[in-house]
VOBA-1610 file (N, C-alpha, C; in pm, whole numbers, padded with zeros to 5 digits, always signed):
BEGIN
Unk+00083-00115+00000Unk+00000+00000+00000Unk+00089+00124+00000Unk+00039+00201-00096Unk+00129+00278-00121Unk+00066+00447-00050Unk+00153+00517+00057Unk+00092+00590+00081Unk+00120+00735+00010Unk+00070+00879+00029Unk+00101+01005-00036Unk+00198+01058-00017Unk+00292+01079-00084Unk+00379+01169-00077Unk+00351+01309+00003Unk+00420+01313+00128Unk+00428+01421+00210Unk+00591+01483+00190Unk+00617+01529+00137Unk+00740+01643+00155Unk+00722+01739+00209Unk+00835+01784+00275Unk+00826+01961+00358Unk+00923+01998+00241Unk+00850+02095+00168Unk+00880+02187+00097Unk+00984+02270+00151Unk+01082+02351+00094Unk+01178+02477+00179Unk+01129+02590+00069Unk+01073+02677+00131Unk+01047+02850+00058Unk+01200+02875+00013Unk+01197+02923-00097Unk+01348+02961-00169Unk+01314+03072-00135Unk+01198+03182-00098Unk+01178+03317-00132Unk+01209+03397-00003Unk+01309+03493-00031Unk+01371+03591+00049Unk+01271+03668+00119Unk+01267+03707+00226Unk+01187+03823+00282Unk+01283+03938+00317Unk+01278+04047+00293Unk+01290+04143+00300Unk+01286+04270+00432Unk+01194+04212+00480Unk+01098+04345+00534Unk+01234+04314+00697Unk+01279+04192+00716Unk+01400+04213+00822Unk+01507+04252+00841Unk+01540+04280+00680Unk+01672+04364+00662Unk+01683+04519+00673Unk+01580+04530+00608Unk+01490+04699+00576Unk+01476+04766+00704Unk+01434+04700+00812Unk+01388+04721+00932Unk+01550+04749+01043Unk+01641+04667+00974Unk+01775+04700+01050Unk+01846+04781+01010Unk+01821+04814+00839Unk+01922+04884+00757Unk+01870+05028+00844Unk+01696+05078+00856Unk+01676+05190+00919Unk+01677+05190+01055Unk+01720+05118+01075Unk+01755+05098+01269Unk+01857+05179+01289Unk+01995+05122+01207Unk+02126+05155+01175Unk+02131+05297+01108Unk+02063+05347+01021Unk+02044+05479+00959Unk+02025+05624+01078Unk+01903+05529+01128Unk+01864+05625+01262Unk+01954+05646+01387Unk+02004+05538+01376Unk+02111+05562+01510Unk+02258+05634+01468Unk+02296+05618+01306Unk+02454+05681+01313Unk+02379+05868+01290Unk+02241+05861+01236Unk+02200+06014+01241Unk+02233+06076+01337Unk+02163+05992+01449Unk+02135+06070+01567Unk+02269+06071+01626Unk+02370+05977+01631Unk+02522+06025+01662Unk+02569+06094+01620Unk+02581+06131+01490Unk+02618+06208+01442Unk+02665+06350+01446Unk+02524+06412+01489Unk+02491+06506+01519Unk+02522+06577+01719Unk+02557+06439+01782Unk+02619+06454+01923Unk+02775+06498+01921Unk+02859+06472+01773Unk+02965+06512+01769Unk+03029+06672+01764Unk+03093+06679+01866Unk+03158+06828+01847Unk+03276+06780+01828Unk+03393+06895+01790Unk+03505+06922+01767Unk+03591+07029+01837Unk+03656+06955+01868Unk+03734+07090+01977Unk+03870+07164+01887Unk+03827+07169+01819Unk+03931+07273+01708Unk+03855+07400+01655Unk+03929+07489+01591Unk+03923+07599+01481Unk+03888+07568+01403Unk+03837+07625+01248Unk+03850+07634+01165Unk+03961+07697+01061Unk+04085+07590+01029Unk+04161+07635+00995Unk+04179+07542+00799Unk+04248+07597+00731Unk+04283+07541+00614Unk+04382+07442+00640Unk+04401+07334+00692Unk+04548+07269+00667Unk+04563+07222+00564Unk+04705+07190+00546Unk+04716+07091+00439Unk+04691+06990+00399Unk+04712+06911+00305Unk+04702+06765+00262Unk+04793+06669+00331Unk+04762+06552+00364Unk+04838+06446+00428Unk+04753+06302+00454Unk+04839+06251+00509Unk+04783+06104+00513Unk+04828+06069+00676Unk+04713+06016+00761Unk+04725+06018+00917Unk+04629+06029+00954Unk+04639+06019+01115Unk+04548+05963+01238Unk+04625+06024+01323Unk+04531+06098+01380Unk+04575+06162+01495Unk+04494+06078+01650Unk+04534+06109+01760Unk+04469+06015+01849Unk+04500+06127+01965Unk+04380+06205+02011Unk+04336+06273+02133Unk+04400+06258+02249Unk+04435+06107+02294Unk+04409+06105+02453Unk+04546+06162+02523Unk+04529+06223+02658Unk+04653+06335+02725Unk+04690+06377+02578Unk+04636+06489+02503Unk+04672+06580+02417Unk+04614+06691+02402Unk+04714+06814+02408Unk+04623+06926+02353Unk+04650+06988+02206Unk+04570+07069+02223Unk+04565+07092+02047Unk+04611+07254+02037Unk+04689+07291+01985Unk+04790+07444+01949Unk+04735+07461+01769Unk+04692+07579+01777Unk+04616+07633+01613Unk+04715+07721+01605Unk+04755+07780+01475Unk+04818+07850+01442Unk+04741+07917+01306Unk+04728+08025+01301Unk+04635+08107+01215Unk+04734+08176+01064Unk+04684+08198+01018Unk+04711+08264+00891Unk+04806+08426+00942Unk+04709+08456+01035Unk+04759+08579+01084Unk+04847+08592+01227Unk+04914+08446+01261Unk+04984+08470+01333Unk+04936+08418+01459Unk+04790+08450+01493Unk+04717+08366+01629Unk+04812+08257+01663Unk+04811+08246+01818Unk+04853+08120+01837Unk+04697+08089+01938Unk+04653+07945+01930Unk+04557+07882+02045Unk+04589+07772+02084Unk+04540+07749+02188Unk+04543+07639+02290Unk+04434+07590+02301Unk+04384+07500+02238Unk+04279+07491+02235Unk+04233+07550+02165Unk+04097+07619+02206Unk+04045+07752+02134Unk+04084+07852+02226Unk+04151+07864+02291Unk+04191+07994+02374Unk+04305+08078+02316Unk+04280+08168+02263Unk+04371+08240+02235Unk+04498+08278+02328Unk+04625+08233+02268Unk+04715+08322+02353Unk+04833+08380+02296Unk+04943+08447+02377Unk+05034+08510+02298Unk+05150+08385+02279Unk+05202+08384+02196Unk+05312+08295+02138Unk+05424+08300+02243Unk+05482+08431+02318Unk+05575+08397+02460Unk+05530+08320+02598Unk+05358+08337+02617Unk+05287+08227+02733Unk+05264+08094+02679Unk+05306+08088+02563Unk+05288+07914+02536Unk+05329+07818+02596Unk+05424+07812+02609Unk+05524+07704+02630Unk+05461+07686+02780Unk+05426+07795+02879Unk+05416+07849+03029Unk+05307+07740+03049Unk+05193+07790+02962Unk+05031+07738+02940Unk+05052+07580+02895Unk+05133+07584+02791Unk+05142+07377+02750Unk+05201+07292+02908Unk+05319+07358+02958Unk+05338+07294+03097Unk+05268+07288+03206Unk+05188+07343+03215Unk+05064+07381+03286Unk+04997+07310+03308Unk+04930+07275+03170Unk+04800+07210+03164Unk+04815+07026+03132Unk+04993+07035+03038Unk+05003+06878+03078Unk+05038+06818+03181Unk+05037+06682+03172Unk+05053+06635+03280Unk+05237+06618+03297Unk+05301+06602+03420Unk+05452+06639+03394Unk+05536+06552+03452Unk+05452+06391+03511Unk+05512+06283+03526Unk+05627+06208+03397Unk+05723+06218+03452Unk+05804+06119+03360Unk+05708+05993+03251Unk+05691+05905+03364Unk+05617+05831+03361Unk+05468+05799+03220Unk+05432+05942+03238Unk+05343+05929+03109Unk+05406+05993+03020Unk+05414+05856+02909Unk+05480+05926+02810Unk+05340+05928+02617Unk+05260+05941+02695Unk+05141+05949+02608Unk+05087+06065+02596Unk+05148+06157+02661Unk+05160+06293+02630Unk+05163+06387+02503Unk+05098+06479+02472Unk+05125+06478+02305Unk+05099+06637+02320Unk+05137+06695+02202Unk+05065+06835+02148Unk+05007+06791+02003Unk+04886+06829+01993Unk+04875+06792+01850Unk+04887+06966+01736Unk+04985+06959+01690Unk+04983+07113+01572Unk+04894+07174+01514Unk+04834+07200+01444Unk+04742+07242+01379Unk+04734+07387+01283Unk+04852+07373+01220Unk+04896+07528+01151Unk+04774+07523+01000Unk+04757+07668+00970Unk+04757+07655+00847Unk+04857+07652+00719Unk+04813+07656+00606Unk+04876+07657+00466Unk+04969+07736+00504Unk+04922+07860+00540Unk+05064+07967+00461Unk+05121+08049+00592Unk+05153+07919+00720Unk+05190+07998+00828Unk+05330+07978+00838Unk+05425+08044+00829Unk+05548+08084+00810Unk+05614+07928+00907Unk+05753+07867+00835Unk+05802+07767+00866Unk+05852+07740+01060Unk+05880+07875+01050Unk+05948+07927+01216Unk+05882+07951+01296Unk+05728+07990+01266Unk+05635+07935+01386Unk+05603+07824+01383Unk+05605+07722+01278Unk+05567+07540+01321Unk+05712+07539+01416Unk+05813+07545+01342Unk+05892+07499+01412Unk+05960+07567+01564Unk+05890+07679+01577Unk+05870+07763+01722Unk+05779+07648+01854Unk+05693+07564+01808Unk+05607+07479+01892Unk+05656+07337+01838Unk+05775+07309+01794Unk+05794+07174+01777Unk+05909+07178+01873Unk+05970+07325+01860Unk+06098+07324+01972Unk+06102+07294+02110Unk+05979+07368+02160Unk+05897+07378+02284Unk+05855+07188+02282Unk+05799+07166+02255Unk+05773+06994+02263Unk+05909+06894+02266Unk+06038+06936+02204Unk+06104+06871+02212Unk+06193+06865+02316Unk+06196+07052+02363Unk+06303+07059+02504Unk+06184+07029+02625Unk+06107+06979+02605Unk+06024+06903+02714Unk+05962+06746+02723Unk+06043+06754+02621Unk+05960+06596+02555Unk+05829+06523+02615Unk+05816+06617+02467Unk+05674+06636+02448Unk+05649+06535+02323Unk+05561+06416+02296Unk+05529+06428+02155Unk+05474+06548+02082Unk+05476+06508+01957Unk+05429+06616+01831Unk+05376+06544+01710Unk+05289+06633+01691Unk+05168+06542+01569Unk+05133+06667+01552Unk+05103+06646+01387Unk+05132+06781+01273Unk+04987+06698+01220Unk+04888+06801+01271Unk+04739+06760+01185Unk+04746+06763+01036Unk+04693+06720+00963Unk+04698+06759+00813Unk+04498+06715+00808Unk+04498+06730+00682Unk+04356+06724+00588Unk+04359+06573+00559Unk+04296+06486+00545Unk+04306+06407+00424Unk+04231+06413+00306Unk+04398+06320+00223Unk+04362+06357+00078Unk+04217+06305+00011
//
């Protein structure tokens, strides 16, 4: 006796509607991060380069078109620098994760980069020269 053929079939057919539902999960959430991001810099022109800069125990020195020097965003005069960078880093041997990060523009004369690379080096200090990427 021959009985009916029962097979369990397998659906070949894709559904959709679970991907769609994560792709705007994911949409909505890098929006809304997005928009939590600030920047603790200027607006300056730098140059072109290729790099990663990395924040942590670092401050950030702008150098302007017109000569500004900042700390941050705080404006200061180019003779309290060095006063203000020892200051505010930390001055254990010990940490050597210490950094200044640069931040000149295009057309700021060679002897002020190298006015705040001097200062980092007779304190050893790292130094990281922001650029654009290309």
């Amino acid at each position: 006796m021959k009985l009916g053929k029962t097979r369990n079939k397998v659906s070949t057919e894709f559904n959709m509607s679970s991907m769609t539902d994560i792709v705007f999960l994911l949409l909505i959430f890098f929006m809304i991060t997005s928009t939590m991001v600030t920047t603790n810099a200027l607006d300056l022109v730098l140059p072109k380069g290729k790099g990663k800069t990395d924040s942590n125990k670092s401050l950030t020195v702008n150098i302007t078109n017109d000569l500004k020097f900042y700390l941050d965003k705080n404006e200061i005069s180019k003779e309290e620098l060095e006063t203000q960078l020892l200051a505010i880093l930390p001055t254990s041997e010990e940490d050597k994760n210490r950094a200044i990060i640069l931040r000149a523009e295009e057309d700021v004369p060679y002897k002020d980069v190298i006015y705040v690379m001097d200062i980092a080096n007779r304190n050893h200090i790292k130094m990281v020269a922001a650029v654009n990427p290309k």
